[in-house]
Backbone bond lengths (Angstrom), bond angles and torsions (degrees), N, CA, C in turn:
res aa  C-N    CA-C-N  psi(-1)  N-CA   C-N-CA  omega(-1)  CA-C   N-CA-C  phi
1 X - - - 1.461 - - 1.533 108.42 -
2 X 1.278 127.70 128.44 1.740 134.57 -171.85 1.561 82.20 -82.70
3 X 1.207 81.47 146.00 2.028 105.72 167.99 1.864 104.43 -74.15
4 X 1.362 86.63 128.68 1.828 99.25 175.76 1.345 109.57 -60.66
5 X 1.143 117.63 157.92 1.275 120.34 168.23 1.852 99.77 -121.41
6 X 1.200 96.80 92.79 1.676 110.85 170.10 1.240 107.29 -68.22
7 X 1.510 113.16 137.95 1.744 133.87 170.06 1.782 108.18 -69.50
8 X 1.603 106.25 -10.75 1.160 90.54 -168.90 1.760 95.11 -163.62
9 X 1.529 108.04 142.49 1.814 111.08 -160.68 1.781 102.13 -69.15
10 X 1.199 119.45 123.99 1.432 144.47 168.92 1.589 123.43 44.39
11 X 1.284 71.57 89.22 2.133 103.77 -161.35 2.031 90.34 -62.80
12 X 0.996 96.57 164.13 1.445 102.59 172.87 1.746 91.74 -101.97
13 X 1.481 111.59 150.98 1.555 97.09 -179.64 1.657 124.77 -158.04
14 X 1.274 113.60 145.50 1.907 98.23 -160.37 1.590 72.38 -124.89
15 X 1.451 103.42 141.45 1.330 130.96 170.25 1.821 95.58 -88.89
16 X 1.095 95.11 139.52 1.788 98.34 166.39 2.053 104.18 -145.74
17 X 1.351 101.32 164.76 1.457 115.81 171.27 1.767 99.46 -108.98
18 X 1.645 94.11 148.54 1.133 110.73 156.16 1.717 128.18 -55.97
19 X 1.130 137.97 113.18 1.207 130.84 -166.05 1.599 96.89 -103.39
20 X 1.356 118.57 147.18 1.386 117.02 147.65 1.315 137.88 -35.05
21 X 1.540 115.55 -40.44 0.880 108.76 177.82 1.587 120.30 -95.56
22 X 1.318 121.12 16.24 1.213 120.81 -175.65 1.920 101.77 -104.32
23 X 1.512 106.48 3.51 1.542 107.06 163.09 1.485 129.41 -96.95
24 X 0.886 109.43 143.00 1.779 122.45 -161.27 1.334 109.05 -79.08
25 X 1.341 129.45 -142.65 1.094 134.07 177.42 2.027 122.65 -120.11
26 X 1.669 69.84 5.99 2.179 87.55 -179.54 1.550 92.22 -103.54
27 X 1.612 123.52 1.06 1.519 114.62 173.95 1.826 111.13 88.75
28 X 1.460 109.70 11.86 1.132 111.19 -172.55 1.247 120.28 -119.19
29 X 1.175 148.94 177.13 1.371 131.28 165.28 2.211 104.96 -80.01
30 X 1.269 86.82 139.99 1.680 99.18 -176.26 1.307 112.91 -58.99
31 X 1.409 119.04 141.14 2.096 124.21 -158.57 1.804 76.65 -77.93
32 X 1.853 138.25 -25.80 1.460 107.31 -170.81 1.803 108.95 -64.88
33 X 1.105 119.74 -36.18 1.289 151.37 -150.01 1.730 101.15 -69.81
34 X 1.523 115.86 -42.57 1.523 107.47 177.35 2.108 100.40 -92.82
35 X 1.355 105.42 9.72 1.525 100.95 171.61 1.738 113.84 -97.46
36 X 1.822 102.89 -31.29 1.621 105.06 161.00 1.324 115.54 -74.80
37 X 1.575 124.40 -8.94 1.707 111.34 178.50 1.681 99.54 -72.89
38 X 1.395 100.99 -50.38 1.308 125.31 -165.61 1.992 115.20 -44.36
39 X 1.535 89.39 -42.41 1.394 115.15 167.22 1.778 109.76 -64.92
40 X 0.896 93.77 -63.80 1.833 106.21 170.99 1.895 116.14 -38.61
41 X 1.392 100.64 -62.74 1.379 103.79 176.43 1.621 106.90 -44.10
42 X 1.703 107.98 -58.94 1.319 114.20 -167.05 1.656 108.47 -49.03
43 X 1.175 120.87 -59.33 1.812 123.24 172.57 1.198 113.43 -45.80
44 X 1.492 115.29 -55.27 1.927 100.63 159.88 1.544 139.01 -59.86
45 X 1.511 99.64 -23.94 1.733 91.13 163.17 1.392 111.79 -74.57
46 X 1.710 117.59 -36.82 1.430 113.37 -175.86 1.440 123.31 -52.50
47 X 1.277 97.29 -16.12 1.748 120.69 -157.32 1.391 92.75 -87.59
48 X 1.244 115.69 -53.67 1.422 122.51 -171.47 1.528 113.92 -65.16
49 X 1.130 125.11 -34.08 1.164 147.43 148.98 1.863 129.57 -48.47
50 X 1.329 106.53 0.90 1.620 107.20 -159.84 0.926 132.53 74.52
51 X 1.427 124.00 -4.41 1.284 120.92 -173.98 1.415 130.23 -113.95
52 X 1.384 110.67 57.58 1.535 119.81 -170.61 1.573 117.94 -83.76
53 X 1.171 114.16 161.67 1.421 117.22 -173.36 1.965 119.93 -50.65
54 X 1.167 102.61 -14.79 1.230 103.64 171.71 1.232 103.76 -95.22
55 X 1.148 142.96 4.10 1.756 136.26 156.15 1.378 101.29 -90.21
56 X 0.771 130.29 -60.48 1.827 140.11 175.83 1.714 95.88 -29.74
57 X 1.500 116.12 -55.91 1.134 100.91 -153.78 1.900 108.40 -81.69
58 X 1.289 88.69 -24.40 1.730 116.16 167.04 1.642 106.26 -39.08
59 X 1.611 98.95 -49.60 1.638 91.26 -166.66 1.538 104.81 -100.04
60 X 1.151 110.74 -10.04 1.647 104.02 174.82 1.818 96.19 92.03
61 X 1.091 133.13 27.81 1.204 134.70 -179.23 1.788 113.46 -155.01
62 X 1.355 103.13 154.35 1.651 112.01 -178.58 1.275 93.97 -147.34
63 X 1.410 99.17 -178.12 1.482 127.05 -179.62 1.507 102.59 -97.67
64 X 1.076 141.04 100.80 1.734 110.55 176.09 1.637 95.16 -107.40
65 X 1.417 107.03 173.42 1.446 143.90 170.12 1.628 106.27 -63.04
66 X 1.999 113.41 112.47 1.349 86.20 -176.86 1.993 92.17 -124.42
67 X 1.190 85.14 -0.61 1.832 104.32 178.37 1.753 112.68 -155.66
68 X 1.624 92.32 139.75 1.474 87.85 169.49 1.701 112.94 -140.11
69 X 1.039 116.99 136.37 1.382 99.70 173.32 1.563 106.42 -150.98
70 X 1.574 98.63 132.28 1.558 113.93 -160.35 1.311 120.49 -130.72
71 X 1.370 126.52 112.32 1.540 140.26 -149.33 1.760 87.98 -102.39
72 X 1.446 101.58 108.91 1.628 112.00 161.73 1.364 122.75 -89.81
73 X 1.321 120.67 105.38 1.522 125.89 -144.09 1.962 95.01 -120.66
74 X 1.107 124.81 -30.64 1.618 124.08 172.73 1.469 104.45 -135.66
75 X 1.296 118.05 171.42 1.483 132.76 154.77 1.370 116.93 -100.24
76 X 1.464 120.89 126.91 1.531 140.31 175.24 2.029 108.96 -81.21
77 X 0.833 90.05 148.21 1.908 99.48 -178.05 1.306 106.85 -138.86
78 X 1.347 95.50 143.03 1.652 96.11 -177.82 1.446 116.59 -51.42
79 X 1.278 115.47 167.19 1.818 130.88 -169.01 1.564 99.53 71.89
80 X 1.614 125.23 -32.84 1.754 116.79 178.50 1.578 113.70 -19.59
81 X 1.071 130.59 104.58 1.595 115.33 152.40 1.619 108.83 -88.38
82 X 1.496 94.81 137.27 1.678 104.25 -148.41 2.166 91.85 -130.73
83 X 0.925 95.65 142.20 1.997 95.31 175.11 1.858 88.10 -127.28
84 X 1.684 82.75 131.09 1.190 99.97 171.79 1.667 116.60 -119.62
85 X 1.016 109.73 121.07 1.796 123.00 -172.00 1.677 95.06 -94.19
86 X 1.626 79.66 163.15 1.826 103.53 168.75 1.536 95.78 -169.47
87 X 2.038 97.10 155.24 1.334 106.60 172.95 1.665 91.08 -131.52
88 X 1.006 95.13 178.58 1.685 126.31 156.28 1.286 100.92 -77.44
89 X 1.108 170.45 150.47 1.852 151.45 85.08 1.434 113.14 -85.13
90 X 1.255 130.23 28.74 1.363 110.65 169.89 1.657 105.05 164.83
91 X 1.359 122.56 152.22 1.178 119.04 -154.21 2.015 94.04 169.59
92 X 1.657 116.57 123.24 1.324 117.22 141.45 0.892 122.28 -50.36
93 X 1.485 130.29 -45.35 1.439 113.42 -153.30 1.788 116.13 83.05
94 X 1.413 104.32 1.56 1.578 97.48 163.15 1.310 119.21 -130.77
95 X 1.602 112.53 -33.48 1.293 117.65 -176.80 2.106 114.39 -134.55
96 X 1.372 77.29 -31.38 1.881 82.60 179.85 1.303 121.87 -118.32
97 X 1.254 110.09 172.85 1.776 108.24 -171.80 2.311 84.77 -155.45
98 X 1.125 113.57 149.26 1.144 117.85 143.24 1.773 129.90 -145.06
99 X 1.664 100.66 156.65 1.541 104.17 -150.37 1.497 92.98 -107.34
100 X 1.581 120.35 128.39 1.258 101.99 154.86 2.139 107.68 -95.36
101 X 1.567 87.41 172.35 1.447 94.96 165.20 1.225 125.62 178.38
102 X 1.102 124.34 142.55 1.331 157.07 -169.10 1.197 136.09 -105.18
103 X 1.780 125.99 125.65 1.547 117.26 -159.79 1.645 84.14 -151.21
104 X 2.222 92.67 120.06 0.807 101.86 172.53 1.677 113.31 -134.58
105 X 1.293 98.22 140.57 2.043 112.27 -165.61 1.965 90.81 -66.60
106 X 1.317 92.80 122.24 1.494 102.76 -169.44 1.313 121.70 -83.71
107 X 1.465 115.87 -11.75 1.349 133.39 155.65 1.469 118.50 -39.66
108 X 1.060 116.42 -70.26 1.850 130.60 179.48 1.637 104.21 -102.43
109 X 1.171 117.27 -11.12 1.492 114.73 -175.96 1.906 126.94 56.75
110 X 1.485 81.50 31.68 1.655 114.44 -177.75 1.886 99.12 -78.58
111 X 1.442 113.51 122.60 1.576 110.55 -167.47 1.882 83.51 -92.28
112 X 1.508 114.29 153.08 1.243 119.71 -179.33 1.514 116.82 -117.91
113 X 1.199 85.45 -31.60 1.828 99.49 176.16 1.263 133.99 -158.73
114 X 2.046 113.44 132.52 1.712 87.52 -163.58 1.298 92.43 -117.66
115 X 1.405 117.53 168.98 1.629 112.01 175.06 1.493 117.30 -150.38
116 X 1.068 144.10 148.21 1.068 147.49 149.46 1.789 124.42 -97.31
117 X 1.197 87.60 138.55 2.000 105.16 171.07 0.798 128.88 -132.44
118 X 1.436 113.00 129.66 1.839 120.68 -170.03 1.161 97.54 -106.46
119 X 1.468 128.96 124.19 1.502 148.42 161.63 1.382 119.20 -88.36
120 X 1.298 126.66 131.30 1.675 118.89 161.93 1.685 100.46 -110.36
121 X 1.215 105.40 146.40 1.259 109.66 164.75 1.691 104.98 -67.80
122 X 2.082 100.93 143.95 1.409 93.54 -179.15 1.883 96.95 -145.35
123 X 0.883 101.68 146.13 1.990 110.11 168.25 1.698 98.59 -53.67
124 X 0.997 117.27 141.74 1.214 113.46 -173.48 1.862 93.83 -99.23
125 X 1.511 110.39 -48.39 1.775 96.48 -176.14 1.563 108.56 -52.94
126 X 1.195 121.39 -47.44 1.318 118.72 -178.95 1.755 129.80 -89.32
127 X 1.585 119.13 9.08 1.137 101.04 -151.58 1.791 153.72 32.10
128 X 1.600 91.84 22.85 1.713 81.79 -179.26 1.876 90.01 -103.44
129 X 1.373 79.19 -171.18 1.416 109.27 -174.88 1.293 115.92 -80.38
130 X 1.728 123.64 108.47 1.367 122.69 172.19 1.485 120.29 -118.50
131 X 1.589 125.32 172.19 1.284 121.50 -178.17 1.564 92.67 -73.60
132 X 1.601 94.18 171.64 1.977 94.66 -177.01 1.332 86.60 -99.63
133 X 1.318 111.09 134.05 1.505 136.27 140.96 1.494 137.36 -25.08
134 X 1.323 102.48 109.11 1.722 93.73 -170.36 1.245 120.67 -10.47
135 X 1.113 122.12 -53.47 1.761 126.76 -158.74 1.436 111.44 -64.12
136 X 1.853 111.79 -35.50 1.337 109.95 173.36 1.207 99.94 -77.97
137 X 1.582 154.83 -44.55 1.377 127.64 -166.73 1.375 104.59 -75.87
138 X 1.312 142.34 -22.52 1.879 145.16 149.78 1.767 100.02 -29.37
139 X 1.395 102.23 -55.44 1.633 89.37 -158.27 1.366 104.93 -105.37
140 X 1.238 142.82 -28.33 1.255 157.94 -151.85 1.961 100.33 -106.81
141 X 1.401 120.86 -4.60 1.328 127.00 -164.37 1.650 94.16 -90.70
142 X 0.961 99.07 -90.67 1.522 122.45 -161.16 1.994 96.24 -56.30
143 X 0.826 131.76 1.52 1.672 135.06 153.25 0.920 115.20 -72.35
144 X 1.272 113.98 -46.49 1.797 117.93 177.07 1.761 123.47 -53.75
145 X 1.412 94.88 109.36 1.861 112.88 -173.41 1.146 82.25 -48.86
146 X 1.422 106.96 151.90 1.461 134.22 139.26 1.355 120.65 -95.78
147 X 1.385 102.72 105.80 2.094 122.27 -157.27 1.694 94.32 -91.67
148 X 1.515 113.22 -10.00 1.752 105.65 -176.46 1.758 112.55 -98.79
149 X 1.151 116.99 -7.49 1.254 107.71 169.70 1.575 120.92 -101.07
């Protein structure tokens, strides 16, 4: 396996395979399909972090999706074993956090797609907009790269 060349120092990261059914009808894997990995990674770093859906629901708050934007740079084929990274890079500390991330086919170590996501913290009974809760700046703090040094 060639060493990745990460966009960013020590991505959290879920290896996945190409599945059959995650290919379309152009023979490729589907552009929704590297936005649910992408989603996926993010719940496993959160996870890794303390912060799984049964704390979320504990505090009456989540992270949701308030932007996404995702640069399709190769096509994946079934059997691909593919590592998909994520960081923290940025975050107030009251209401937002955003994730970059990166998925690269580990075979040739060819990156396919990069993306960024902007999260606001939100009340989950009500959907509005709240500050994050101690527990997310506890676990969700100290993840956050430092992009200035």
């Amino acid at each position: 396996m060639p060493d990745i060349e990460w966009d960013f120092p020590e991505p959290h990261v879920l290896e996945v395979a190409v599945q059959a059914s995650d290919i379309d009808g152009l023979q490729h894997t589907n552009n929704a399909v590297y936005v649910q990995w992408c989603e996926q990674v993010a719940w496993s770093h959160s996870t890794a972090l303390g912060l799984d859906l049964a704390c979320y629901q504990r505090l009456d708050r989540a992270m949701a999706v308030i932007r996404g934007e995702y640069d399709y740079l190769q096509a994946s084929r079934e059997g691909d074993a593919l590592a998909i990274g994520t960081w923290i890079v940025a975050w107030d500390g009251r209401l937002s956090m955003q994730r970059r991330f990166q998925i690269v086919r580990i075979a040739d170590g060819v990156t396919l797609l990069r993306g960024l996501v902007r999260f606001a913290c939100i009340e989950l009974s009500s959907g509005r907009p709240r500050r994050l809760p101690q527990e997310f700046i506890d676990g969700y703090g100290p993840a956050v790269l430092d992009l200035e040094s």
